[in-house]
C-alpha positions as CSV (number, residue, x, y, z in Angstrom):
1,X,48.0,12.0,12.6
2,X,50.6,11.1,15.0
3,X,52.6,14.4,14.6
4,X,49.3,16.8,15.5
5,X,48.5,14.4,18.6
6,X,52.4,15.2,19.7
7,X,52.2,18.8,18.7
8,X,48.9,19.3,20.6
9,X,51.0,17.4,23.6
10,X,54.1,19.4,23.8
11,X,52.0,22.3,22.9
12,X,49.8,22.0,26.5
13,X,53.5,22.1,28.4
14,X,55.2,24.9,27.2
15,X,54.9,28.8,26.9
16,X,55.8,29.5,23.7
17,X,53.3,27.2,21.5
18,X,52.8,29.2,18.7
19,X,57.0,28.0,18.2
20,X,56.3,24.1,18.4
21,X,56.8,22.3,15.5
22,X,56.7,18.8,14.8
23,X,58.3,17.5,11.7
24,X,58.1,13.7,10.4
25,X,61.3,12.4,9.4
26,X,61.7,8.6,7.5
27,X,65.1,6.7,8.3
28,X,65.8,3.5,7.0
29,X,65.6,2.1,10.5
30,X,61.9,3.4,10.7
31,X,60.4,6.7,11.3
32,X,61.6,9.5,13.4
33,X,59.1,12.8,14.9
34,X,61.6,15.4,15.3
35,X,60.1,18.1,18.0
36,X,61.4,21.5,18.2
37,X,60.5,24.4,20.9
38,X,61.7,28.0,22.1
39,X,64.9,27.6,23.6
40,X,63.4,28.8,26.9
41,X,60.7,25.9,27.0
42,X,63.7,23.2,26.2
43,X,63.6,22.0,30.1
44,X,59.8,21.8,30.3
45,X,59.8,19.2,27.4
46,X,62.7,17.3,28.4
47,X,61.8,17.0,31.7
48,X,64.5,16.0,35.1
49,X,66.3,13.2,33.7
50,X,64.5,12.7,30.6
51,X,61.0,11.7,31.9
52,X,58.6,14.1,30.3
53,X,60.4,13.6,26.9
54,X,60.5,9.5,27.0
55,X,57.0,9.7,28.6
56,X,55.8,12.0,25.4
């Protein structure tokens, strides 16, 4: 549930949507939701310094 409320997310910022995938990964620190984008949409979901990504 988490992964489609992120994908749905990410997907409203970027121009390439129909390349966003969100993939669940379990660590044995926790869990981990792995986002991956067109290259040219990286910036968009990073953000200046970070912020769009940490605020994701």
């Amino acid at each position: 549930m988490l992964e489609e409320a992120l994908e749905h997310l990410v997907k409203g910022i970027v121009d390439h949507d129909e390349d966003v995938v969100v993939r669940r990964k379990e660590l044995r620190r926790g869990e981990l939701l792995e986002v991956r984008v067109h290259p040219d949409d990286l910036g968009r979901v990073i953000g200046r310094s970070g912020r769009t990504a940490s605020a994701l």
